[in-house]
Predicted model as a PDB file, atoms N, CA, C, CB and O in Angstrom, pLDDT in the B-factor column:
MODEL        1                                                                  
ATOM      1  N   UNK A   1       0.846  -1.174   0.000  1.00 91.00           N  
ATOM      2  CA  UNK A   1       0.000   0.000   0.000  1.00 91.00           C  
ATOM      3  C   UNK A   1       0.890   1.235   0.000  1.00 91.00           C  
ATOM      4  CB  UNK A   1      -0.961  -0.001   1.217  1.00 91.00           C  
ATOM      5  O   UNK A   1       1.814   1.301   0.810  1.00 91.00           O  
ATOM      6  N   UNK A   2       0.698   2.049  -0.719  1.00 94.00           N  
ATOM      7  CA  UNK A   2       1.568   3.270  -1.361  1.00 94.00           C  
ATOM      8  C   UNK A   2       0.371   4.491  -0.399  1.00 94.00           C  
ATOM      9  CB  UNK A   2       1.568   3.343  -3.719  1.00 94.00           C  
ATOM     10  O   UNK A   2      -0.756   4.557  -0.890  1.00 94.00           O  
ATOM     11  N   UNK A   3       0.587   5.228   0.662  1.00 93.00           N  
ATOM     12  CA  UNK A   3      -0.493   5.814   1.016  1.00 93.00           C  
ATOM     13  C   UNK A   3      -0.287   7.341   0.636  1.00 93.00           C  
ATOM     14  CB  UNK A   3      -0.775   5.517   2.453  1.00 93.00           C  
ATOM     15  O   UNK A   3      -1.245   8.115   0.630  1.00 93.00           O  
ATOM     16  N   UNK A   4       1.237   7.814   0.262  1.00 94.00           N  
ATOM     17  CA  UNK A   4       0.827   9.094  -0.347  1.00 94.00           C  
ATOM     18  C   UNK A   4       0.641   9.068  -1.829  1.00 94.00           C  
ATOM     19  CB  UNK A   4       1.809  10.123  -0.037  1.00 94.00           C  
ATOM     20  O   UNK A   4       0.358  10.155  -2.332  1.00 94.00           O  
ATOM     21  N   UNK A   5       0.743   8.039  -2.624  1.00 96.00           N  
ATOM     22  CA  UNK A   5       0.104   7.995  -3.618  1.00 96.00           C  
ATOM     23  C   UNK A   5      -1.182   7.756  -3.866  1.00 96.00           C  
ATOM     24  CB  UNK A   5       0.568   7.448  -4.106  1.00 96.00           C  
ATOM     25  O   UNK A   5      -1.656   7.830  -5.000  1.00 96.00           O  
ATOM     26  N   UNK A   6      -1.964   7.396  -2.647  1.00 96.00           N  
ATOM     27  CA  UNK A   6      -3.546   7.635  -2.662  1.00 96.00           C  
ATOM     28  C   UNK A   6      -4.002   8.531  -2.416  1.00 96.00           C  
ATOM     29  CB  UNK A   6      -4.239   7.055  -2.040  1.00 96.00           C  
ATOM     30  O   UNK A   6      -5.105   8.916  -2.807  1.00 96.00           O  
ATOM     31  N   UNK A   7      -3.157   9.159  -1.604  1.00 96.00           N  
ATOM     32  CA  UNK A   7      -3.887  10.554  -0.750  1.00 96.00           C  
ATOM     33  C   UNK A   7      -3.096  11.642  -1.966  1.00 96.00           C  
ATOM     34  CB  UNK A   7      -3.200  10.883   1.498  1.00 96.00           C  
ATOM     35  O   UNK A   7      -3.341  12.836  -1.790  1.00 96.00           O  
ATOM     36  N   UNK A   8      -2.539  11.428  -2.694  1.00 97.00           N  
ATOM     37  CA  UNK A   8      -1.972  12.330  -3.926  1.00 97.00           C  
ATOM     38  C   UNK A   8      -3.075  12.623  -4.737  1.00 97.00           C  
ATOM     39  CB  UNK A   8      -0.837  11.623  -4.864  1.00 97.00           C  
ATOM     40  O   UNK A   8      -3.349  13.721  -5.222  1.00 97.00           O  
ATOM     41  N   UNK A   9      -3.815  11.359  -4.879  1.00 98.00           N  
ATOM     42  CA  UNK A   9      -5.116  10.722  -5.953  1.00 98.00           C  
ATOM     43  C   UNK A   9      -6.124  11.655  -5.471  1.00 98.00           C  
ATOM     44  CB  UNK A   9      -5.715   8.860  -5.744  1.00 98.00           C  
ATOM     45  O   UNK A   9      -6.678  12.460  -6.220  1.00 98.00           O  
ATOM     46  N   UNK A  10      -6.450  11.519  -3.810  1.00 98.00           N  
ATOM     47  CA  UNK A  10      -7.304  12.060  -3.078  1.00 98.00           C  
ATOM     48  C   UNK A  10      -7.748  13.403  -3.523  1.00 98.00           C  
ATOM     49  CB  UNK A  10      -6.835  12.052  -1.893  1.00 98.00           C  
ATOM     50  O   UNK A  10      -8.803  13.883  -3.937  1.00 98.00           O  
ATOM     51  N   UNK A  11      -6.515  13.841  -3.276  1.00 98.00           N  
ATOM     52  CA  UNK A  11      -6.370  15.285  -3.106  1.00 98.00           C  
ATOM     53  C   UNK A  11      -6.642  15.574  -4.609  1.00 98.00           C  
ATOM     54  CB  UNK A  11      -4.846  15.848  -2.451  1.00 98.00           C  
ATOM     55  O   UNK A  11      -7.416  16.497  -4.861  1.00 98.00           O  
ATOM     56  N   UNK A  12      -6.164  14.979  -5.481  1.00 97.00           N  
ATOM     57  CA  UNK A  12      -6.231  15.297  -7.345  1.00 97.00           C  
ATOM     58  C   UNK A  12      -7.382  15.680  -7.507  1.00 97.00           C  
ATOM     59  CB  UNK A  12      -6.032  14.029  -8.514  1.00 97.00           C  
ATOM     60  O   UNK A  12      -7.771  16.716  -8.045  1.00 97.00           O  
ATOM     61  N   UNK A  13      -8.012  14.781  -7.007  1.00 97.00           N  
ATOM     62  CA  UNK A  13      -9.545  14.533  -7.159  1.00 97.00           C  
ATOM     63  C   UNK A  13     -10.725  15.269  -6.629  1.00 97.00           C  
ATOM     64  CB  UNK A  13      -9.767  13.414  -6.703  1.00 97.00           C  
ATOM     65  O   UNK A  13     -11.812  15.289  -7.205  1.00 97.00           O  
ATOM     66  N   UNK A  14     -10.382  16.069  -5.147  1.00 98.00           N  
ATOM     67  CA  UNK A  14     -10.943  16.968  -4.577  1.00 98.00           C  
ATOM     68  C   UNK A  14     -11.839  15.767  -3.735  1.00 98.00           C  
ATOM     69  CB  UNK A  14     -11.617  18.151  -5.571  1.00 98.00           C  
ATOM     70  O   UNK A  14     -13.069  15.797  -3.758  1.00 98.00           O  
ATOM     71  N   UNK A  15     -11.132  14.781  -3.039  1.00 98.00           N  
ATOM     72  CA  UNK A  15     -12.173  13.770  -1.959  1.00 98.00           C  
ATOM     73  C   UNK A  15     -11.339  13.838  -0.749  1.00 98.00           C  
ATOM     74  CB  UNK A  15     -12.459  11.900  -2.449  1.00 98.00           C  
ATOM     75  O   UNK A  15     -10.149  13.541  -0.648  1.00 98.00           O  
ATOM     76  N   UNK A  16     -11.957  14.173  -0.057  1.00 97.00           N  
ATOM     77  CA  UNK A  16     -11.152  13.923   1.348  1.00 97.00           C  
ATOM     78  C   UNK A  16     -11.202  12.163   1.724  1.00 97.00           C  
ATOM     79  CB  UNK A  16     -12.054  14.949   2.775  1.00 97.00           C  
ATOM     80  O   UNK A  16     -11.951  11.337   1.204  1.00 97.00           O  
ATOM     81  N   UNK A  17     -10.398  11.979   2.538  1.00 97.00           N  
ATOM     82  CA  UNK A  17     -10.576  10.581   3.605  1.00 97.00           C  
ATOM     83  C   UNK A  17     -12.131  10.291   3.866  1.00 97.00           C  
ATOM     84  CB  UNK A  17      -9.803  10.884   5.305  1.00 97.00           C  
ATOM     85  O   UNK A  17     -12.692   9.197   3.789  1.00 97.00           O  
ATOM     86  N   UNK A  18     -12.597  11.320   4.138  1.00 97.00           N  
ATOM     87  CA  UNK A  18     -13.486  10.875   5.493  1.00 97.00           C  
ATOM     88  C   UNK A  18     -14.799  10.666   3.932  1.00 97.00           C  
ATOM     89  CB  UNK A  18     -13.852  12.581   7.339  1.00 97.00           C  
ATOM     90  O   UNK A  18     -15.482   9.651   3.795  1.00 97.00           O  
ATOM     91  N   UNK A  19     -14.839  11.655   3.143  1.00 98.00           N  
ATOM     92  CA  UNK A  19     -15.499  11.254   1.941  1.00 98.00           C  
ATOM     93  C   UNK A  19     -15.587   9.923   1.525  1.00 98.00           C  
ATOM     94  CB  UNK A  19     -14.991  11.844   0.992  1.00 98.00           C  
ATOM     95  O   UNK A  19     -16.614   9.319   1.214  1.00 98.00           O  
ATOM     96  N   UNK A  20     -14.146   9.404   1.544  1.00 98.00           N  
ATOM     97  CA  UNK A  20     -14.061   7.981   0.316  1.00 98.00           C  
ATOM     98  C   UNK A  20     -14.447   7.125   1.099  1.00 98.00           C  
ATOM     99  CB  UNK A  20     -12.541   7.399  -0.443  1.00 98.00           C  
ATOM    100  O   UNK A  20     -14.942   6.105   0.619  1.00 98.00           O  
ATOM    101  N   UNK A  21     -14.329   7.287   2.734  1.00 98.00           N  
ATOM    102  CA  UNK A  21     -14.577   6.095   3.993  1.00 98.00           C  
ATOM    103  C   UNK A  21     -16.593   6.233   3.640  1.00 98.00           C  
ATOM    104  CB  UNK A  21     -13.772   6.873   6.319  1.00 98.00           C  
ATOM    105  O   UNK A  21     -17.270   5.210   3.545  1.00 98.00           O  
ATOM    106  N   UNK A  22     -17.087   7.369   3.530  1.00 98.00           N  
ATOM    107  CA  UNK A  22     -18.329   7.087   3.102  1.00 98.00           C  
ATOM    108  C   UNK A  22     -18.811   6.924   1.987  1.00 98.00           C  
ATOM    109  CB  UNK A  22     -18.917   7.702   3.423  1.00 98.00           C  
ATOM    110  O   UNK A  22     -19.947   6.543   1.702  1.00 98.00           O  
ATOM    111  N   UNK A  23     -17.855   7.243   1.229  1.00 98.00           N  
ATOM    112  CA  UNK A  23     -18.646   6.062  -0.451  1.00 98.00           C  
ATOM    113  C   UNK A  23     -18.271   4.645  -0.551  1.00 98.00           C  
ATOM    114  CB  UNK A  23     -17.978   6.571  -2.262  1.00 98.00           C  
ATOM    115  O   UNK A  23     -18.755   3.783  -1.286  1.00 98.00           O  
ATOM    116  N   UNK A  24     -17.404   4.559   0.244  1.00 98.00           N  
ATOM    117  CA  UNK A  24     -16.908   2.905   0.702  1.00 98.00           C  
ATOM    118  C   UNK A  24     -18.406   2.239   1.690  1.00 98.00           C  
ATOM    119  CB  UNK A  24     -15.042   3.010   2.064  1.00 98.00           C  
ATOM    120  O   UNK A  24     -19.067   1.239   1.413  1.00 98.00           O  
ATOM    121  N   UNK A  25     -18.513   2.775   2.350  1.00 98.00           N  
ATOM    122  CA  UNK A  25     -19.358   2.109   3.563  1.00 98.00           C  
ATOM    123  C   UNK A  25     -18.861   1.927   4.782  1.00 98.00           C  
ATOM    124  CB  UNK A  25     -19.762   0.877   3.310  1.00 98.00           C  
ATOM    125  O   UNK A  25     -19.163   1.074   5.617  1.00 98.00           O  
ATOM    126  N   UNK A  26     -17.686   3.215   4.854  1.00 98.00           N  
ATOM    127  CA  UNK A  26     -17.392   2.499   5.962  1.00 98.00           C  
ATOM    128  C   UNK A  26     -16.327   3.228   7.056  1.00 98.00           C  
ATOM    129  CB  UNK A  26     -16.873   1.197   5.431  1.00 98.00           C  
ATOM    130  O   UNK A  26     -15.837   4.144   6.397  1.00 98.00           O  
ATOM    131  N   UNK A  27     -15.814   3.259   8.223  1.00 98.00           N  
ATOM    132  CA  UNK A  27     -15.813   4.187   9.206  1.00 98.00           C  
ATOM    133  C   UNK A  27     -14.806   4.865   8.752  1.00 98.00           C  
ATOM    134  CB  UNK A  27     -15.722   3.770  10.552  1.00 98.00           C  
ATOM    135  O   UNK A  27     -14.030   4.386   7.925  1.00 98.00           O  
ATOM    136  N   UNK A  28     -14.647   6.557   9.434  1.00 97.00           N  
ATOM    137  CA  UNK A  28     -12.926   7.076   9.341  1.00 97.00           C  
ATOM    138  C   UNK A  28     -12.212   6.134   9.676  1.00 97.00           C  
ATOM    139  CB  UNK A  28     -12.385   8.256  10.267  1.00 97.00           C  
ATOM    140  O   UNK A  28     -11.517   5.769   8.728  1.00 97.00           O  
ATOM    141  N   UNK A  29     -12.044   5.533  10.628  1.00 97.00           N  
ATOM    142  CA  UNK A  29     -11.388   4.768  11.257  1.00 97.00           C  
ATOM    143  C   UNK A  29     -10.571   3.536  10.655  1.00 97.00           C  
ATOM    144  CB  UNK A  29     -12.177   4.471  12.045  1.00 97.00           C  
ATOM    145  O   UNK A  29      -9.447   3.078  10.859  1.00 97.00           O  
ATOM    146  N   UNK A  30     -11.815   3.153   9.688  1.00 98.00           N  
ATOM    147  CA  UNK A  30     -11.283   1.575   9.244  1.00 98.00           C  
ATOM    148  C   UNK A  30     -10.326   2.134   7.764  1.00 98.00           C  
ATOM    149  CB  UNK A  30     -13.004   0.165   8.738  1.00 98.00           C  
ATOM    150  O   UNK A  30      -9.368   1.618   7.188  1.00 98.00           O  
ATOM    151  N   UNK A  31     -11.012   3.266   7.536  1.00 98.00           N  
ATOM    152  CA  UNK A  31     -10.516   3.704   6.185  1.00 98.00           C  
ATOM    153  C   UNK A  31      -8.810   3.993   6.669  1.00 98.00           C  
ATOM    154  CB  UNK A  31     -11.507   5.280   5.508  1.00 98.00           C  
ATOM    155  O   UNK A  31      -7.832   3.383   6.238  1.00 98.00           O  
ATOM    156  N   UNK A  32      -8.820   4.901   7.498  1.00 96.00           N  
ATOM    157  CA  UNK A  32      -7.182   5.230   7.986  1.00 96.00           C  
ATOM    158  C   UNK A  32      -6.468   3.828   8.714  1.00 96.00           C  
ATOM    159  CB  UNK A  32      -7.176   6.666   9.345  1.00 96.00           C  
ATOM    160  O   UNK A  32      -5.300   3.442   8.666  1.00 96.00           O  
ATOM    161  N   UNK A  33      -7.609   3.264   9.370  1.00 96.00           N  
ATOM    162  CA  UNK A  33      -6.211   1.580   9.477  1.00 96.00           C  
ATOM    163  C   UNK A  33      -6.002   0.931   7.848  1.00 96.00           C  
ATOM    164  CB  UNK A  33      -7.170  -0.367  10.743  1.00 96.00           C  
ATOM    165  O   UNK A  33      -4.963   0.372   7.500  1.00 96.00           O  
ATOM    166  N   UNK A  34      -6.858   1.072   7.205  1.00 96.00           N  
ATOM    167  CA  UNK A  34      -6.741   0.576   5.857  1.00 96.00           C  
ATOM    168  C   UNK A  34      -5.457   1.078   5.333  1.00 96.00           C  
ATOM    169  CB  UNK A  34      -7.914   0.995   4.968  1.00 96.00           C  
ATOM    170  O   UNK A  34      -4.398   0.475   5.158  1.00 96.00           O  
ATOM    171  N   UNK A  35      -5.909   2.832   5.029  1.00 93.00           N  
ATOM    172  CA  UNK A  35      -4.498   3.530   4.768  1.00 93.00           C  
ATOM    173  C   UNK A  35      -3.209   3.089   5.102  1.00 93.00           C  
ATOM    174  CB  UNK A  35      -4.463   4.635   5.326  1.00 93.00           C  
ATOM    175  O   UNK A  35      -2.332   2.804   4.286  1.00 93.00           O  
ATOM    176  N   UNK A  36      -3.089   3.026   6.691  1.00 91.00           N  
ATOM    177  CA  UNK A  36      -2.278   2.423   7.083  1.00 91.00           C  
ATOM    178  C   UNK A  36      -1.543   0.669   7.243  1.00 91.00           C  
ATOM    179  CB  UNK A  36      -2.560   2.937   7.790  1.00 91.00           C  
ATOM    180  O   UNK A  36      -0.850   0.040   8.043  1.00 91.00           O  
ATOM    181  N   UNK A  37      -1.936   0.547   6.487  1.00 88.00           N  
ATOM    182  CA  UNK A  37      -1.873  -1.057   6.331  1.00 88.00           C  
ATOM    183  C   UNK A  37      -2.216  -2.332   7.803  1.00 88.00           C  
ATOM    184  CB  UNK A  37      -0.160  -1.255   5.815  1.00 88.00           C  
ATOM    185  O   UNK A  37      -1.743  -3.443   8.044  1.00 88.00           O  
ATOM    186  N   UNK A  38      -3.260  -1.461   8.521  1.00 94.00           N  
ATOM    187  CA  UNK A  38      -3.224  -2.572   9.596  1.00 94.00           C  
ATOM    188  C   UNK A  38      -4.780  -3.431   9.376  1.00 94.00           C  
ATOM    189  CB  UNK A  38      -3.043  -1.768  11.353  1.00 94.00           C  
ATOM    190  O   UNK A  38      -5.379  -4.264  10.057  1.00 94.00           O  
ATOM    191  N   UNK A  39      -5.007  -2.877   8.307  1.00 95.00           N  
ATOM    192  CA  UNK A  39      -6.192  -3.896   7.678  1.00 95.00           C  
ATOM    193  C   UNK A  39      -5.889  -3.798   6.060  1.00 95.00           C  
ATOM    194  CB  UNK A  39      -8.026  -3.299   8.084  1.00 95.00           C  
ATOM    195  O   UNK A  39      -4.989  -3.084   5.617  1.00 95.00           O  
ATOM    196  N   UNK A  40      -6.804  -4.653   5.183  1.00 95.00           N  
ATOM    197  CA  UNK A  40      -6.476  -4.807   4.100  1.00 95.00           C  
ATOM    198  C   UNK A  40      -8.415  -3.862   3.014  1.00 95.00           C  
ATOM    199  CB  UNK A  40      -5.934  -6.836   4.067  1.00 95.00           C  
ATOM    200  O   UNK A  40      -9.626  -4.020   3.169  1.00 95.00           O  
ATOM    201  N   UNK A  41      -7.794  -3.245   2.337  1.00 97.00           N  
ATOM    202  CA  UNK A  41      -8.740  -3.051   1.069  1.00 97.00           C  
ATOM    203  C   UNK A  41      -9.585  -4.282   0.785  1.00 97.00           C  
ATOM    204  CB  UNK A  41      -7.879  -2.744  -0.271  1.00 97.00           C  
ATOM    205  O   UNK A  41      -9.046  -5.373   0.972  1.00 97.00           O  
ATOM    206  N   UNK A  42     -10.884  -4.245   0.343  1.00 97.00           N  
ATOM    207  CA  UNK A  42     -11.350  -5.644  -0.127  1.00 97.00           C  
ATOM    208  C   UNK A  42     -11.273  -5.509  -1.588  1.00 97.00           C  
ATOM    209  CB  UNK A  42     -12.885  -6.095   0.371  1.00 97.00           C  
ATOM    210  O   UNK A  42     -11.160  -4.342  -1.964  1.00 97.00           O  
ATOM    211  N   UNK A  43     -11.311  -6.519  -2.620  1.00 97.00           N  
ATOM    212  CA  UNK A  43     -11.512  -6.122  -3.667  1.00 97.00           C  
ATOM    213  C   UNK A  43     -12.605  -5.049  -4.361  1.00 97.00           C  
ATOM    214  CB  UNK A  43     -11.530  -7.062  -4.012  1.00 97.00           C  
ATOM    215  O   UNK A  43     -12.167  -4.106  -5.020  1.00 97.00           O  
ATOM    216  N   UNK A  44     -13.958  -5.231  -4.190  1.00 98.00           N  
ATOM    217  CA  UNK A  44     -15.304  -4.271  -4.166  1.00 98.00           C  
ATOM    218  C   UNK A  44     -14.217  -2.842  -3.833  1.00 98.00           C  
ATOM    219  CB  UNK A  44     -16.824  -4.775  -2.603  1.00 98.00           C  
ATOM    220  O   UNK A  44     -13.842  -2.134  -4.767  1.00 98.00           O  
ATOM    221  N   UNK A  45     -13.933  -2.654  -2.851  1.00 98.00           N  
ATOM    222  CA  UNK A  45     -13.328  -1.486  -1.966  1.00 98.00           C  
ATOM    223  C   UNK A  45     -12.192  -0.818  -3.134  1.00 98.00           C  
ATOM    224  CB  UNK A  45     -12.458  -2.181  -0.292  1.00 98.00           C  
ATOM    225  O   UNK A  45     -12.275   0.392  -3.342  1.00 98.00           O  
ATOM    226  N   UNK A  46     -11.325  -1.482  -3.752  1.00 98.00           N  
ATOM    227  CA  UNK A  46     -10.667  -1.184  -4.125  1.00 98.00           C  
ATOM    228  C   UNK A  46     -10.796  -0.905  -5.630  1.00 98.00           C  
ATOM    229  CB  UNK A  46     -10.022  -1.771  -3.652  1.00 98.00           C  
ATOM    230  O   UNK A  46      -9.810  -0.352  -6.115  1.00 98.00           O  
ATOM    231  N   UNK A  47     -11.730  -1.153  -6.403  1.00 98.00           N  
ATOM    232  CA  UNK A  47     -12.496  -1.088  -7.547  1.00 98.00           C  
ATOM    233  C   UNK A  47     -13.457   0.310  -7.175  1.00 98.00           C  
ATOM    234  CB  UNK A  47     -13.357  -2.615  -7.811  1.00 98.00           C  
ATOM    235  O   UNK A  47     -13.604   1.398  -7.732  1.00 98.00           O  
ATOM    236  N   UNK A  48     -13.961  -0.251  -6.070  1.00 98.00           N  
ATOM    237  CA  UNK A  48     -14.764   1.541  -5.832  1.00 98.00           C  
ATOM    238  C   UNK A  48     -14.055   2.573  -5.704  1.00 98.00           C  
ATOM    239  CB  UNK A  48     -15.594   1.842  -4.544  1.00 98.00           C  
ATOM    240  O   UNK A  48     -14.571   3.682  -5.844  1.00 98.00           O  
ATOM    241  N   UNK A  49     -12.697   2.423  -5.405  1.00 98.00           N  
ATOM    242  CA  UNK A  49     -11.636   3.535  -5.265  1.00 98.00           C  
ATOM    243  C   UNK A  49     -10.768   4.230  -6.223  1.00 98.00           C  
ATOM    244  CB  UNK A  49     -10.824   3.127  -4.535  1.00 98.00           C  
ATOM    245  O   UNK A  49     -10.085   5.254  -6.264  1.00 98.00           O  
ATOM    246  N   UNK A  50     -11.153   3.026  -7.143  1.00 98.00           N  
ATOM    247  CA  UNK A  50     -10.299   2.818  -8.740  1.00 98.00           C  
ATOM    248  C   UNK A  50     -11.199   3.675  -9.578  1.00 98.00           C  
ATOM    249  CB  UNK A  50     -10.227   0.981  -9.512  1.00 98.00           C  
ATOM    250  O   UNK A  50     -10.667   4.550 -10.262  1.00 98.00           O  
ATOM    251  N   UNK A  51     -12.452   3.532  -9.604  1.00 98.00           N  
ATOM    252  CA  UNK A  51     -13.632   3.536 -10.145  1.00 98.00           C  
ATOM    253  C   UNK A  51     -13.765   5.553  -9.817  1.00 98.00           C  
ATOM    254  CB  UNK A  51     -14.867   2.179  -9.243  1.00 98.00           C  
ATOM    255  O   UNK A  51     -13.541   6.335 -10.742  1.00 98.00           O  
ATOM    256  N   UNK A  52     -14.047   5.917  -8.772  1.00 98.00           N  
ATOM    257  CA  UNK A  52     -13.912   6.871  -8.439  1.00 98.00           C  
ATOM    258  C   UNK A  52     -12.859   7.818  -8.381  1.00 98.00           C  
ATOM    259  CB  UNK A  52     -14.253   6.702  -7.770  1.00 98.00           C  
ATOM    260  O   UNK A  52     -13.118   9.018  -8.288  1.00 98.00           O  
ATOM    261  N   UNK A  53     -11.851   7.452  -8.420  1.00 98.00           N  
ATOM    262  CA  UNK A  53     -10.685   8.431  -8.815  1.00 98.00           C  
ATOM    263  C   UNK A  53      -9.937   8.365 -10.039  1.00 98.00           C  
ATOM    264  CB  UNK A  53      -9.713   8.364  -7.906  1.00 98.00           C  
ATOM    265  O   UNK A  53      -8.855   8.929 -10.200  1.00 98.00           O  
ATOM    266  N   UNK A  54     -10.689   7.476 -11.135  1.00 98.00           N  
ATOM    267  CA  UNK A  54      -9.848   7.316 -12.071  1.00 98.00           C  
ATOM    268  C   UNK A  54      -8.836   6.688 -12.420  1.00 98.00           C  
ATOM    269  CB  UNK A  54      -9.607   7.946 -12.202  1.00 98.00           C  
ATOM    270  O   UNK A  54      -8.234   7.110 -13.407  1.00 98.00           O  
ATOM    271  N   UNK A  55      -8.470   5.810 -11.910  1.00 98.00           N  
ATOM    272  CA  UNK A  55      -7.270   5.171 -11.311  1.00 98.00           C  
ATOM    273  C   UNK A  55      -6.742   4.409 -12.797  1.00 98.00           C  
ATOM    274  CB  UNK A  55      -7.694   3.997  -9.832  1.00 98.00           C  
ATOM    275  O   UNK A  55      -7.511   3.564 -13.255  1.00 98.00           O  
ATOM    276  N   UNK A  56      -5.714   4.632 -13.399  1.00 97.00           N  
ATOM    277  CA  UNK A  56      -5.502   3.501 -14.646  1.00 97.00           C  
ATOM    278  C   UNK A  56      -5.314   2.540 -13.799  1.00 97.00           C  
ATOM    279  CB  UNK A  56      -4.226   3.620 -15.817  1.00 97.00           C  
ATOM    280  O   UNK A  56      -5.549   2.552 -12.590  1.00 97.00           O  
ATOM    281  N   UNK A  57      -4.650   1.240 -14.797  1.00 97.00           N  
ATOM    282  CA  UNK A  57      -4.429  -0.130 -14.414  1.00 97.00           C  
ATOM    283  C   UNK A  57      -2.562   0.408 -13.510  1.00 97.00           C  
ATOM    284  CB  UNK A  57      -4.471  -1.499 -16.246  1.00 97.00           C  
ATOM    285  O   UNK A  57      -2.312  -0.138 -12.435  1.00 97.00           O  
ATOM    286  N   UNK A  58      -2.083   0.870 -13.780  1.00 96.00           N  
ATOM    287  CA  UNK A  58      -0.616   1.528 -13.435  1.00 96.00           C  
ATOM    288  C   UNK A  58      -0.757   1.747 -11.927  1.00 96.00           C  
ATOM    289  CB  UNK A  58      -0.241   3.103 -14.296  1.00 96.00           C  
ATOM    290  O   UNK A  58      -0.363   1.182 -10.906  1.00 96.00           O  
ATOM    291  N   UNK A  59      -1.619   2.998 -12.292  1.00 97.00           N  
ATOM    292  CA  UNK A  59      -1.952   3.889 -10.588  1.00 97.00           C  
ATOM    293  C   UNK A  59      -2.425   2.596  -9.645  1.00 97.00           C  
ATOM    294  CB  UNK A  59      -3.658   5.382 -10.626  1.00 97.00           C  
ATOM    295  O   UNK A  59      -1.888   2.644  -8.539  1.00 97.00           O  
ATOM    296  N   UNK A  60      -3.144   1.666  -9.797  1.00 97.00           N  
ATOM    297  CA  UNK A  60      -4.049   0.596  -8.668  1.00 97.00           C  
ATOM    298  C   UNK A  60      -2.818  -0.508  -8.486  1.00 97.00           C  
ATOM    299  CB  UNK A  60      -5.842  -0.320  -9.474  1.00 97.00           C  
ATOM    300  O   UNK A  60      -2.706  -1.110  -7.418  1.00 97.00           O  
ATOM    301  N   UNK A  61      -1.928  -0.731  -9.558  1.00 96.00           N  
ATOM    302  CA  UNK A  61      -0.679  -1.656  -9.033  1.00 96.00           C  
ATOM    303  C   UNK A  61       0.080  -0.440  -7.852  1.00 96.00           C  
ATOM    304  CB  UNK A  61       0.629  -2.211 -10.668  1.00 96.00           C  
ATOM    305  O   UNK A  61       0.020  -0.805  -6.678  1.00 96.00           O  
ATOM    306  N   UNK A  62       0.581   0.565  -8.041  1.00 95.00           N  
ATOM    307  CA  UNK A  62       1.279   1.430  -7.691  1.00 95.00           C  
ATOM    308  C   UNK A  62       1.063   1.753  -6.305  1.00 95.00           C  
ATOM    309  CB  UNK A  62       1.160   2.355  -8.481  1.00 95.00           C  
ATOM    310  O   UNK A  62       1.883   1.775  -5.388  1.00 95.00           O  
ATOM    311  N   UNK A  63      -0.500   2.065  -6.297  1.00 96.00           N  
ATOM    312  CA  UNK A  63      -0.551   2.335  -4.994  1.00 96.00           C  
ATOM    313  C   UNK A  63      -1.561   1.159  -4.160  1.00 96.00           C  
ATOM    314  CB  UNK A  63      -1.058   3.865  -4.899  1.00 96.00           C  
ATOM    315  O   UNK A  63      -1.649   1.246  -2.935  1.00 96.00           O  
ATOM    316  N   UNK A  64      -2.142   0.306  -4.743  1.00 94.00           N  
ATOM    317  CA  UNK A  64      -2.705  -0.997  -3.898  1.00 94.00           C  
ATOM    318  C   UNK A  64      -1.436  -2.480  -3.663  1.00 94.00           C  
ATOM    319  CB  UNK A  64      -4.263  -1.637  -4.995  1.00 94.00           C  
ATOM    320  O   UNK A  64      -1.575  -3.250  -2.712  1.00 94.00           O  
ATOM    321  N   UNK A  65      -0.645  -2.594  -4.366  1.00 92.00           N  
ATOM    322  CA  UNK A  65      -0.073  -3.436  -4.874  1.00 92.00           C  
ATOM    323  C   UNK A  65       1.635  -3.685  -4.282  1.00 92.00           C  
ATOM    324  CB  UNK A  65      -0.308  -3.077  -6.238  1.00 92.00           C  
ATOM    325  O   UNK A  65       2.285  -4.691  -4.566  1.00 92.00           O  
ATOM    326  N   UNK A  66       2.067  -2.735  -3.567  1.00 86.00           N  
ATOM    327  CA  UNK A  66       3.683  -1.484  -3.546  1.00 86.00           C  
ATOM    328  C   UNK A  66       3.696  -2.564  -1.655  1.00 86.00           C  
ATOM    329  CB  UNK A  66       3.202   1.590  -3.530  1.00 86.00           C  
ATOM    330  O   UNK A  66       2.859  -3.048  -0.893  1.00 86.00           O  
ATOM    331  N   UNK A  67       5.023  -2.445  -1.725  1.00 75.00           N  
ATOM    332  CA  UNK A  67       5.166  -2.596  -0.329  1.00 75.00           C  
ATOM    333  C   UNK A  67       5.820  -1.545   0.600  1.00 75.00           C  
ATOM    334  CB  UNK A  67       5.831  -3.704  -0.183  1.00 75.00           C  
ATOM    335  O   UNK A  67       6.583  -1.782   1.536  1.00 75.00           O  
ATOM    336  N   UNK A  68       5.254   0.012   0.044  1.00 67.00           N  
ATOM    337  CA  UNK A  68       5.404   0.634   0.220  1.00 67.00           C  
ATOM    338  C   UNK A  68       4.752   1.104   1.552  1.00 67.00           C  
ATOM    339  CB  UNK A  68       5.406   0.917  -0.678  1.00 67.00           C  
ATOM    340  O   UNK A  68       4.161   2.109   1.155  1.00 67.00           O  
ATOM    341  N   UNK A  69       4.574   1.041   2.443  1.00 56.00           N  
ATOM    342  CA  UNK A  69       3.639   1.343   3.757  1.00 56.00           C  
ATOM    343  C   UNK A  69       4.022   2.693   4.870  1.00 56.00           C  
ATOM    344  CB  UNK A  69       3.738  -0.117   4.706  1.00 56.00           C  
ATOM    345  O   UNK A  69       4.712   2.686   5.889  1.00 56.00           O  
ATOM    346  N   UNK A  70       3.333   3.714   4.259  1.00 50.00           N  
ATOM    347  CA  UNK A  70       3.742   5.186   4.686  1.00 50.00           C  
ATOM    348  C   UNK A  70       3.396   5.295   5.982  1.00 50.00           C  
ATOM    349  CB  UNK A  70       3.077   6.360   3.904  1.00 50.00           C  
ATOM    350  O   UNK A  70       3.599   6.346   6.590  1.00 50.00           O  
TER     351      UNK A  70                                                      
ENDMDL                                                                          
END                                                                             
């Protein structure tokens, strides 16, 4: 998980956190342990995130995919 390359996306996009945690379904909370890698994206989750920010096939390896953990 690449998290300033999501929150790069975020921000591109004009969505805050607390936004995408409610088009997800789901708490600030789980969204920022998500961010933070102490839980995992589900697939649905991560397609809705893709889906909504535009994400090519590049950007969703890059920043879902990275063992990058900010």
């Amino acid at each position: 998980m690449n998290i300033q390359k999501l929150k790069g996306k975020l921000a591109e996009c004009d969505v805050t956190i607390s936004a995408m945690a409610d088009i997800l379904g789901i708490s600030y909370t789980a969204m920022h342990n998500k961010m933070h890698g102490r839980s995992q994206f589900t697939q649905g989750e991560m397609r809705t995130i893709a889906e909504r920010l535009k994400l090519t096939n590049d950007e969703i390896m890059n920043i879902f995919f990275t063992d990058e953990v900010s």
